[in-house]
MIDOBA-847761 format. One line per 8 residues: their letters; for each residue x, y, z of C-alpha. Coordinates in pm, whole numbers, always signed. Layout:
N
A	X:Y:Z ~ ...
***
This chain:
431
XXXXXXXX	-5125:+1609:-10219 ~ -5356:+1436:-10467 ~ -5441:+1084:-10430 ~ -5339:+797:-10672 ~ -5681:+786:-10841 ~ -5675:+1155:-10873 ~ -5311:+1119:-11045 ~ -5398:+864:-11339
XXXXXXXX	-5691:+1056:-11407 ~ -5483:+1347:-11455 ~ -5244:+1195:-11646 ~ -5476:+1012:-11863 ~ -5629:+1341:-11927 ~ -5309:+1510:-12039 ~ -5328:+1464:-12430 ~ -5708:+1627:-12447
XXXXXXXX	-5472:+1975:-12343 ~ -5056:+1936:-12391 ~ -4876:+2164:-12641 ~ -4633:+2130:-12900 ~ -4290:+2206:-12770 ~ -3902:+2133:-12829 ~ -3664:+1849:-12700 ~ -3453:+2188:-12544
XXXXXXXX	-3765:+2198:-12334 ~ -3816:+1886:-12208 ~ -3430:+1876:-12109 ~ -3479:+2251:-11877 ~ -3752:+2062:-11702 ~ -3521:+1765:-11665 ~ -3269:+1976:-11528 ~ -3485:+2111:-11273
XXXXXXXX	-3574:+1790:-11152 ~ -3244:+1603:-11161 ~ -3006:+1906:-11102 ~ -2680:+1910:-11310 ~ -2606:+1541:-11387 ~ -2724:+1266:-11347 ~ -2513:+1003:-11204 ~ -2696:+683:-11301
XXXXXXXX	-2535:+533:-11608 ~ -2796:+502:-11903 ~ -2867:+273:-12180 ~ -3097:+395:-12415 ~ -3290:+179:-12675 ~ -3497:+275:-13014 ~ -3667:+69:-13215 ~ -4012:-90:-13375
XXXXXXXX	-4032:-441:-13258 ~ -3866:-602:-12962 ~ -3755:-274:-12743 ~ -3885:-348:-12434 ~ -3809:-786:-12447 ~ -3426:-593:-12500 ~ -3497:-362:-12175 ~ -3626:-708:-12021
XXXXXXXX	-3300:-890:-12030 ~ -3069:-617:-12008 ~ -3222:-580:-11638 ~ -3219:-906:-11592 ~ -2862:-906:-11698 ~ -2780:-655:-11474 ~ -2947:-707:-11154 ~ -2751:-1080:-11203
XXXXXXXX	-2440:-902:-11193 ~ -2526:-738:-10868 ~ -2622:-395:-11059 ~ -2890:-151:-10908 ~ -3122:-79:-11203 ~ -3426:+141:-11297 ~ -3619:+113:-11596 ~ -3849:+341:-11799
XXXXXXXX	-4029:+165:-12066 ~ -4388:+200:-12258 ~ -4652:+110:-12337 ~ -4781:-71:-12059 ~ -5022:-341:-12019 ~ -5288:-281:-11737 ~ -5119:+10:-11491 ~ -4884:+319:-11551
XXXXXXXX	-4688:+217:-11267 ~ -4542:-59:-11521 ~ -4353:+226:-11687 ~ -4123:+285:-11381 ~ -3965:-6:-11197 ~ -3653:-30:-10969 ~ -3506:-311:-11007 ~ -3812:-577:-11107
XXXXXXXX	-4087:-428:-10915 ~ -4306:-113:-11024 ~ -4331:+204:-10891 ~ -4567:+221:-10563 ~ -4910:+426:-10608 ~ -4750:+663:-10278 ~ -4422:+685:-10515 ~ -4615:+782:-10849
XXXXXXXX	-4784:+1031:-10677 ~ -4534:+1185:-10528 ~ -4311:+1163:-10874 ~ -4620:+1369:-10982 ~ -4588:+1626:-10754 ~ -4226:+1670:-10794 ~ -4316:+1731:-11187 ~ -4579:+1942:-11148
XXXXXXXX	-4397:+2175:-10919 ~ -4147:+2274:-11203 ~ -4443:+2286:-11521 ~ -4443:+2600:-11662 ~ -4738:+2835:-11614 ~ -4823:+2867:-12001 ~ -5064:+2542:-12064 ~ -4886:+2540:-12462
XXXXXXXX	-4581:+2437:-12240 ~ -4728:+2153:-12038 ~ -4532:+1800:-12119 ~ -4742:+1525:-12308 ~ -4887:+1232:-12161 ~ -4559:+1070:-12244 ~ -4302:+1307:-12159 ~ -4477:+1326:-11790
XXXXXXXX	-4395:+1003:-11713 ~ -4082:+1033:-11860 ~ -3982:+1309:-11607 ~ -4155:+1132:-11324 ~ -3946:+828:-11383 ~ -3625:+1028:-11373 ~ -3775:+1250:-11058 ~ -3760:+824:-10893
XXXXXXXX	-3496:+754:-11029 ~ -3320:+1093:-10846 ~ -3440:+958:-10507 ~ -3344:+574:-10560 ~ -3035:+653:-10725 ~ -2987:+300:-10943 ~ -2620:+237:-11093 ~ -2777:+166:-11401
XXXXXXXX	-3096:+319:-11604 ~ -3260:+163:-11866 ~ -3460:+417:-12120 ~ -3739:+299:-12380 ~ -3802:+534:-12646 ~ -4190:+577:-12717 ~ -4182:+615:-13081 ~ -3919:+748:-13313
XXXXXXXX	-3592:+868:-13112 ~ -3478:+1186:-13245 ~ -3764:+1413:-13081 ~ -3823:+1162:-12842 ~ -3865:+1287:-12464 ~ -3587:+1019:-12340 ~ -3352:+1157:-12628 ~ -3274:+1461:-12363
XXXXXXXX	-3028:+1233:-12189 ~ -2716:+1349:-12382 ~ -2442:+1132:-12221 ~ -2530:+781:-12243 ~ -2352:+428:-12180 ~ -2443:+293:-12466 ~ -2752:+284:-12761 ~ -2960:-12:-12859
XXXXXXXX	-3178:-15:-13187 ~ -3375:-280:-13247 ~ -3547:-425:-13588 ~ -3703:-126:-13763 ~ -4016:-140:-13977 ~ -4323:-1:-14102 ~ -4509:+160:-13800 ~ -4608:+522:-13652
XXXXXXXX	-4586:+635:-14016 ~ -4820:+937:-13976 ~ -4509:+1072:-13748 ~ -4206:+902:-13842 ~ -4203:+913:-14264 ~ -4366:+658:-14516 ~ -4035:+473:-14590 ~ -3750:+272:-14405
XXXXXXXX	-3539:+528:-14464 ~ -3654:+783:-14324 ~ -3851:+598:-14011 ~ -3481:+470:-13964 ~ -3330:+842:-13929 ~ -3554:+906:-13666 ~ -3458:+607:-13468 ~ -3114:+668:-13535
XXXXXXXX	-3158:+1071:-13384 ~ -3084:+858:-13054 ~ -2696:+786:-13143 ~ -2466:+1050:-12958 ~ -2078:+1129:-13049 ~ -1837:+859:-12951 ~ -2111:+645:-12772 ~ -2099:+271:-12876
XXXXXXXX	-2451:+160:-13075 ~ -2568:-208:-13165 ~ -2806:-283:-13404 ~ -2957:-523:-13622 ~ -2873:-577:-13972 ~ -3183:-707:-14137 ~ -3316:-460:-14403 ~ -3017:-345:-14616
XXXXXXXX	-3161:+49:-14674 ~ -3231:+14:-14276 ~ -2861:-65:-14221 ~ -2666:+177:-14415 ~ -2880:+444:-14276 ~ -2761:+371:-13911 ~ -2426:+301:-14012 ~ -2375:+604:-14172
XXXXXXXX	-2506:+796:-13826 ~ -2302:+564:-13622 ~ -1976:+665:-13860 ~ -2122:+1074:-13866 ~ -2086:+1044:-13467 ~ -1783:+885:-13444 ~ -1959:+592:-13269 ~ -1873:+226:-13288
XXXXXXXX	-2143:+11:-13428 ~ -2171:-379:-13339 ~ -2417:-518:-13592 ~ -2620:-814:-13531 ~ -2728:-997:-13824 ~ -2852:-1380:-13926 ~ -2521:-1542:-13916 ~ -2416:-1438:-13562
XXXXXXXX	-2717:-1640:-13451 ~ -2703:-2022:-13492 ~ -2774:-2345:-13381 ~ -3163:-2262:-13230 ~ -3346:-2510:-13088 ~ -3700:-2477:-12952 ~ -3802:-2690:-12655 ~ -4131:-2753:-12459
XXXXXXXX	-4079:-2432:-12283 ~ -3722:-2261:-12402 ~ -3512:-2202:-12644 ~ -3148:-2250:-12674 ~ -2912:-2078:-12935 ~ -2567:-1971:-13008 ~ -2447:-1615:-13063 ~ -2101:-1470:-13166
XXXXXXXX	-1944:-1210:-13324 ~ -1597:-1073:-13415 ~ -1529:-1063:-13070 ~ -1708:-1277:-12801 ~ -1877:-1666:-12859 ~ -2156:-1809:-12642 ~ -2252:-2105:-12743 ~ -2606:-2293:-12573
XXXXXXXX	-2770:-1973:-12454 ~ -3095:-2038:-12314 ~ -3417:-1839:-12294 ~ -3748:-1949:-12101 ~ -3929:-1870:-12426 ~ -4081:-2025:-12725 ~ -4051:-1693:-12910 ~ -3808:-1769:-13213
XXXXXXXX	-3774:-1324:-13225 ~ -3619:-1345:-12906 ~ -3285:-1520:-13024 ~ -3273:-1142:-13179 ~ -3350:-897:-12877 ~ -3163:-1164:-12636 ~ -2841:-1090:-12856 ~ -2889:-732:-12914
XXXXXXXX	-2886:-755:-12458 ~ -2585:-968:-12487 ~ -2396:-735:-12735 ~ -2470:-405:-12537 ~ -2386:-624:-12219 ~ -2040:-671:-12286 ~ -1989:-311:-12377 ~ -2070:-241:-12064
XXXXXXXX	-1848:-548:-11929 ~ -1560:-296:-12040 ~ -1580:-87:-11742 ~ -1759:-317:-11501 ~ -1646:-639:-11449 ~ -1892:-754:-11240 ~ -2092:-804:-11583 ~ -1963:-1131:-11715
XXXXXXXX	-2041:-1444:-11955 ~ -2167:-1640:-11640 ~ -2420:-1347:-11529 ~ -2515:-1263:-11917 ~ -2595:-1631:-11933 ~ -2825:-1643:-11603 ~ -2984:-1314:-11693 ~ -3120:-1440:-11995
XXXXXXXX	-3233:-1697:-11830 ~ -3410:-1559:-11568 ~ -3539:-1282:-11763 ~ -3939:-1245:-11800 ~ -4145:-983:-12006 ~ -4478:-1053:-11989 ~ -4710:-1024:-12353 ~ -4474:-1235:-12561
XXXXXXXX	-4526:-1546:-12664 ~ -4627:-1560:-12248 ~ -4812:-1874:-12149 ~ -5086:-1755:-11931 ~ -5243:-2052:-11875 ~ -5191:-2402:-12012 ~ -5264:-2407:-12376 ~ -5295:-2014:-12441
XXXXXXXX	-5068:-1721:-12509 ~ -5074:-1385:-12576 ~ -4823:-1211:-12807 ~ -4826:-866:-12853 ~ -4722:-850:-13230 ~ -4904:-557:-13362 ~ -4736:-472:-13668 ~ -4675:-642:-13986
XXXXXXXX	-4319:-730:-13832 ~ -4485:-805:-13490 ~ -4719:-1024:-13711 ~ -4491:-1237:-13881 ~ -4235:-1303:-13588 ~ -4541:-1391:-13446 ~ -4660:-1694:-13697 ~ -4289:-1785:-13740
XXXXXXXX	-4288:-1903:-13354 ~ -4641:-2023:-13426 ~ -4536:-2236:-13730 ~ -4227:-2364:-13442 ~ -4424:-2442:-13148 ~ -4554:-2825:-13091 ~ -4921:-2811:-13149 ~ -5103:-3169:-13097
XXXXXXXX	-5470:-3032:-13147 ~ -5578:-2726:-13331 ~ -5468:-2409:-13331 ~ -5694:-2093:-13250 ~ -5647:-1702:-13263 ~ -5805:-1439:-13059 ~ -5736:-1149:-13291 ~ -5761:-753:-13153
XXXXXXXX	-5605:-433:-13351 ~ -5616:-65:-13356 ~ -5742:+123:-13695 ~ -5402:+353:-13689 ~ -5181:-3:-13805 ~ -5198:-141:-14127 ~ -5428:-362:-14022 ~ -5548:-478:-14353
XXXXXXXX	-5193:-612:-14436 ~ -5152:-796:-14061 ~ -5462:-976:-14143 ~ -5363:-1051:-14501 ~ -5063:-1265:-14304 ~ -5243:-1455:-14060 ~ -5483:-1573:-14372 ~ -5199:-1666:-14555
XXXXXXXX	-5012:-1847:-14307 ~ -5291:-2072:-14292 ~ -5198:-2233:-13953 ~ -5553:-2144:-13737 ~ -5889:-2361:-13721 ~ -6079:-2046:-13643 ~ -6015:-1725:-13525 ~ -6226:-1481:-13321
XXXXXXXX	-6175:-1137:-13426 ~ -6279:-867:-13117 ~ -6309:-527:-13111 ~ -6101:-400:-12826 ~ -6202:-105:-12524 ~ -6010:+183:-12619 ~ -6161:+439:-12930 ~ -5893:+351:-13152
XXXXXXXX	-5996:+12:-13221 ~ -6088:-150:-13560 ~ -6458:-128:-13586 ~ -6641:-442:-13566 ~ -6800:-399:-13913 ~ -6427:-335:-14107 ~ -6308:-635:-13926 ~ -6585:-827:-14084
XXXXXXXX	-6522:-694:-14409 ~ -6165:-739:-14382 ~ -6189:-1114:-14232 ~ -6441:-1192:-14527 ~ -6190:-1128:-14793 ~ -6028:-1495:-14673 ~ -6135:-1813:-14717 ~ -6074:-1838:-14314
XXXXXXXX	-6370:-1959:-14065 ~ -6417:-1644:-13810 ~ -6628:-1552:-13581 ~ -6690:-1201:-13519 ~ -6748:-1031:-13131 ~ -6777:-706:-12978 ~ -6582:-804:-12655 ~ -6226:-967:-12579
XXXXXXXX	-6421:-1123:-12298 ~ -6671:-1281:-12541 ~ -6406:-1398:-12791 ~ -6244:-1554:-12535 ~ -6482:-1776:-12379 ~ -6633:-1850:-12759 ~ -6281:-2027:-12786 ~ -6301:-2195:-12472
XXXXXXXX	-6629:-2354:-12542 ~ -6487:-2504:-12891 ~ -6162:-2600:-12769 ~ -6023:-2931:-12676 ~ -5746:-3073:-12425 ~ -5463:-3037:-12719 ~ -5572:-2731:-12850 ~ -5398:-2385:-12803
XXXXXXXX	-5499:-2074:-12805 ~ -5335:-1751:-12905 ~ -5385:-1352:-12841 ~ -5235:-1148:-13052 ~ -5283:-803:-13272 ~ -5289:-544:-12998 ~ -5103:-445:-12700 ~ -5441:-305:-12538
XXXXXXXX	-5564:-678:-12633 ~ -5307:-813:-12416 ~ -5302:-590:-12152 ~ -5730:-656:-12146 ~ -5740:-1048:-12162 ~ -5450:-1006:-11872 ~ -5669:-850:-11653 ~ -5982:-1034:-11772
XXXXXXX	-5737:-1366:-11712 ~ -5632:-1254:-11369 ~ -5995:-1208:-11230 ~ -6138:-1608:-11360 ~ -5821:-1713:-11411 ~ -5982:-2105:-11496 ~ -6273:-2181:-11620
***
């Protein structure tokens, strides 16, 4: 058996030599690993922004309600393991490995065949998930939903789409439309979906796949949120619909955008509720609660954040809960991005919003990242004082120098941003 080192160096090599195959494959290798069914009950969930904050307090949700519960979400911030957890803790390095094994004892022998970097894990998580057997699975979609590798479950409990926008465009189609097809490819016949009314074009594309499939659609939109309040540290908000009213949810959160992904949770909750009744307004209301997802709007020390907002939607739910949050001193941003987003438009936002002393704009470690010289050109289009740095690390402790007891300091732009400065944060966590 390989070790765990050996493993994520395998895995990380994967894209350099996977082939393009079908979903029909992925699901025979599935089969081989799970056998005929699978037992757990899943909840699958599509989307741009706020997928895995919905994953987040859906477990939460769950595992209140005394509900065993495995999750499979992406990307992650510092390890793999974060992809695969049973119930809130990740996958152990001797249980990756040997989720590796099980896959690679099934592959193919043609290399065209081999499953993507992606689709791996995906088969490793269900390979866990056969030996720990949760009641409940949780599935994140990596991008799109139609082809996705999770979109071989065919049976599940019920589908969760989440607010769709502009992102992945090289794969998923240059308008709303048509990005919002692709998401919808995860809605099966006669399963229940809930969605998020928010972009007209966006909406009657899902409801006419949720009406195509027979499925009932519970749509969340503006008015069945009301009555949000931002505290120090939470948030509290009401949330009804046709058929259910909570009123003075709470969320330990200063993220306005999760109002949205907590009732998107709430409303595939009590479809769930239908059929097991150990899911109920009291353990929907401590779930949310008690749910944590690290990355958004997360305090990681007093006085800075990170966000992981890396889209123009990311972007401006991001300076919304900016804008909202109590701010005494100045305001700062550490500011990371990859060159495959539309960067030039995220940055256009955060100059417009007008609500940071400075920002410090980094190139990140990974070979997609912005280049240091388009981030100065870009920056230097706005009458915005930035400072320019070829480390996260360096960025970071420019800040720190400048800033004062009542400033705060934000991270945002990237996912690989966040998962670096949580790592960096970890190691000198105060200084």
């Amino acid at each position: 058996m390989q070790t765990y080192e050996e493993v994520q160096r395998y895995i990380s090599d994967i894209p350099k030599f996977a082939g393009k195959h079908t979903l029909e494959d992925t699901k025979k290798l599935l089969k081989q690993i799970t056998g005929s069914s699978i037992d757990s009950k899943i909840i699958h969930i599509a989307g741009t922004n706020g997928k895995g904050s919905v994953c987040a307090y859906l477990r939460s949700v769950l595992m209140e309600s005394g509900c065993s519960t495995g999750m499979f979400i992406s990307p992650h911030l510092e390890t793999m393991r974060e992809r695969i957890c049973f119930g809130k803790e990740m996958i152990s390095e001797e249980d990756f490995t040997t989720a590796f094994e099980s896959v690679k004892a099934v592959l193919p022998d043609d290399p065209k065949q081999h499953p993507s970097f992606f689709e791996y894990l995906f088969l490793m998580a269900m390979s866990y998930f056969k030996e720990k057997k949760p009641e409940y699975i949780i599935l994140e979609t990596g991008l799109g939903g139609r082809l996705d590798a999770t979109n071989s479950i065919e049976h599940p409990e019920v589908c969760v789409i989440t607010e769709i926008g502009y992102d992945h465009m090289q794969y998923l189609g240059d308008t709303l439309e048509q990005i919002a097809a692709e998401k919808a490819g995860i809605i099966k016949k006669n399963v229940p979906v809930v969605f998020v009314d928010k972009r007209k074009e966006v909406t009657e594309v899902l409801k006419n796949y949720a009406q195509k499939a027979g499925s009932m659609a519970v749509i969340i939109g503006k008015d069945n949120i009301s009555d949000v309040n931002i505290h120090n540290k939470t948030i509290d908000f009401s949330f009804h619909t046709g058929y259910y009213n909570y009123v003075s949810l709470f969320l330990e959160t200063t993220a306005l955008y999760q109002t949205e992904n907590a009732s998107l949770a709430v409303s595939a909750a009590e479809i769930l509720s239908k059929q097991d009744k150990r899911i109920c307004e009291q353990t929907i209301r401590k779930g949310l609660k008690r749910a944590h997802w690290p990355g958004r709007m997360e305090e990681v020390l007093p006085g800075i954040f990170l966000d992981g907002a890396h889209n123009e939607d990311g972007i401006e739910a991001f300076l919304d809960s900016v804008k909202n949050s109590e701010c005494k001193g100045r305001r700062f941003l550490l500011f990371g991005v990859v060159s495959d987003k539309q960067y030039g438009k995220m940055i256009k936002q955060i100059a417009d919003a007008g609500l940071f002393s400075e920002v410090a704009a980094t190139v990140l470690e990974s070979d997609r990242s912005a280049s240091y010289n388009k981030l100065r050109e870009i920056w230097g289009q706005y009458k915005v004082y930035c400072s320019f740095h070829k480390s996260a690390e360096e960025a970071y402790y420019h800040l720190l120098s400048d800033r004062e007891d009542a400033d705060v300091i934000y991270i945002a732009g990237s996912l690989y941003l966040i998962g670096q400065m949580k790592t960096l944060i970890r190691r000198i966590p105060d200084d």
